[in-house]
C-alpha positions as CSV (number, residue, x, y, z in Angstrom):
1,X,-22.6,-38.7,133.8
2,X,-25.3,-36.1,134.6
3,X,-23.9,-33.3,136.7
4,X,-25.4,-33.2,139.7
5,X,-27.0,-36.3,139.9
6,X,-24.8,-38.2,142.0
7,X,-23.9,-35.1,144.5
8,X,-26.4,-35.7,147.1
9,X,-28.1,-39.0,148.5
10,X,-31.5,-37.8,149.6
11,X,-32.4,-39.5,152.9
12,X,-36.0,-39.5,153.8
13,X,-36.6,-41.3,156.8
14,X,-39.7,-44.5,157.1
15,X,-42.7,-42.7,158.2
16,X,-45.1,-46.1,157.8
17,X,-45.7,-48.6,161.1
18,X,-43.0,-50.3,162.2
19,X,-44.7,-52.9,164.4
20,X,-48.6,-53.8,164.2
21,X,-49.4,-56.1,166.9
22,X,-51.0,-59.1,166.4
23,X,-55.1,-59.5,166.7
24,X,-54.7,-62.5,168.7
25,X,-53.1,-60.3,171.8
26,X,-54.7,-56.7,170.5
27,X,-58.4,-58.2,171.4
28,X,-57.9,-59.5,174.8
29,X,-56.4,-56.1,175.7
30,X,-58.3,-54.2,173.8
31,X,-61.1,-55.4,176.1
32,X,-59.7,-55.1,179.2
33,X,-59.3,-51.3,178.2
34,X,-62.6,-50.9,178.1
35,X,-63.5,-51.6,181.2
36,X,-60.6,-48.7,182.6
37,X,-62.9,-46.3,183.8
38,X,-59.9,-44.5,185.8
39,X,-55.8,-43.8,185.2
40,X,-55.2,-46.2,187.8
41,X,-57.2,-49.0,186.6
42,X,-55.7,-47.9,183.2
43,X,-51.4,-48.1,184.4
44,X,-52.2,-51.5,186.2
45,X,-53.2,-52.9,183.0
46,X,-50.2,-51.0,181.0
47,X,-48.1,-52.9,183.6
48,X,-49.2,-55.6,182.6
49,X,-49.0,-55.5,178.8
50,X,-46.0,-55.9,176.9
51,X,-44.7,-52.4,175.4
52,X,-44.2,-53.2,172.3
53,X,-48.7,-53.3,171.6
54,X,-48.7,-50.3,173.6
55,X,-48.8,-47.9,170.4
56,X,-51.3,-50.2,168.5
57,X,-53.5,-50.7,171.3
58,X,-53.9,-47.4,171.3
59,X,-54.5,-46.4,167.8
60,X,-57.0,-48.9,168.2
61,X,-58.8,-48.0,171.5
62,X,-58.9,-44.2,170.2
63,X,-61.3,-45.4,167.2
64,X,-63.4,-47.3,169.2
65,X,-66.8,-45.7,171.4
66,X,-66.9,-48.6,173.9
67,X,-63.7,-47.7,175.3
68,X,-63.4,-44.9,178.0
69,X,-61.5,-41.7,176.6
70,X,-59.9,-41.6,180.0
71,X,-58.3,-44.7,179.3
72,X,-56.9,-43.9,175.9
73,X,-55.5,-40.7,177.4
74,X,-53.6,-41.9,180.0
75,X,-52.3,-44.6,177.3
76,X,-51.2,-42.1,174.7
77,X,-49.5,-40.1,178.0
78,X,-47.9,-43.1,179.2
79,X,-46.4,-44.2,175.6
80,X,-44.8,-40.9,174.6
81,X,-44.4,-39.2,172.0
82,X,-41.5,-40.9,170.3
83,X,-42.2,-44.2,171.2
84,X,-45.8,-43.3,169.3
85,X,-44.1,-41.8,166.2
86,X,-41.8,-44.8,165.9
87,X,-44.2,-47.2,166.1
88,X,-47.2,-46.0,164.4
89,X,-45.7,-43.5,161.9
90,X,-45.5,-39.9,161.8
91,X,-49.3,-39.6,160.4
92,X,-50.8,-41.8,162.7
93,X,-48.9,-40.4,166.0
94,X,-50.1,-36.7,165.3
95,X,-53.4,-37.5,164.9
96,X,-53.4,-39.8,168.2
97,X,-51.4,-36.2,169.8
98,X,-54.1,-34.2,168.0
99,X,-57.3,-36.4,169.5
100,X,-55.3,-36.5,173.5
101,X,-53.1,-33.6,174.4
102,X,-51.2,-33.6,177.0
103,X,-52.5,-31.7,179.9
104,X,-50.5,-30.5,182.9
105,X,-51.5,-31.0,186.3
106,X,-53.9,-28.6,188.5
107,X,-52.6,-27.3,191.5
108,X,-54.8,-27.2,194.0
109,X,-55.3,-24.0,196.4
């Protein structure tokens, strides 16, 4: 045997999608994104949705024009950032982090 060869197991952990959600329940959604033109019109819907097309709606609604960027915001804010990089990838997430950051709240005087 090669010394060294067998000393460490190198562990590089999935950085691909885990989940993509299927087009027949992405579209419906998708459209009633874009007609969110608030946060509040945007977390009724998320209520609404199952979780698991959250992150893929997303990804999806951030490459579109139609669809408000208000919308997409409050989305990528209400997913979270590890729930984003476990289902879409490490790639995908940062560039969705990138594109919406999170911004605190302004305190009014």
């Amino acid at each position: 045997m090669v010394a060294g060869v067998l000393d460490r197991i190198q562990y590089a952990p999935r950085q691909g999608v885990t989940y993509e959600p299927p087009i027949d329940v992405l579209i419906p959604a998708l459209m009633r994104l874009r007609g969110c033109n608030d946060s509040i019109a945007t977390l009724v819907l998320i209520d609404s949705l199952p979780d698991m097309i959250l992150p893929g709606l997303a990804w999806v609604a951030s490459q579109k024009t139609y669809v408000p960027r208000v919308a997409v915001e409050t989305l990528v804010k209400y997913i979270g950032p590890r729930f984003l990089h476990r289902c879409l990838g490490s790639p995908r997430a940062r560039q969705l982090e990138a594109r919406y950051p999170k911004r605190a709240a302004l305190l009014g005087a």
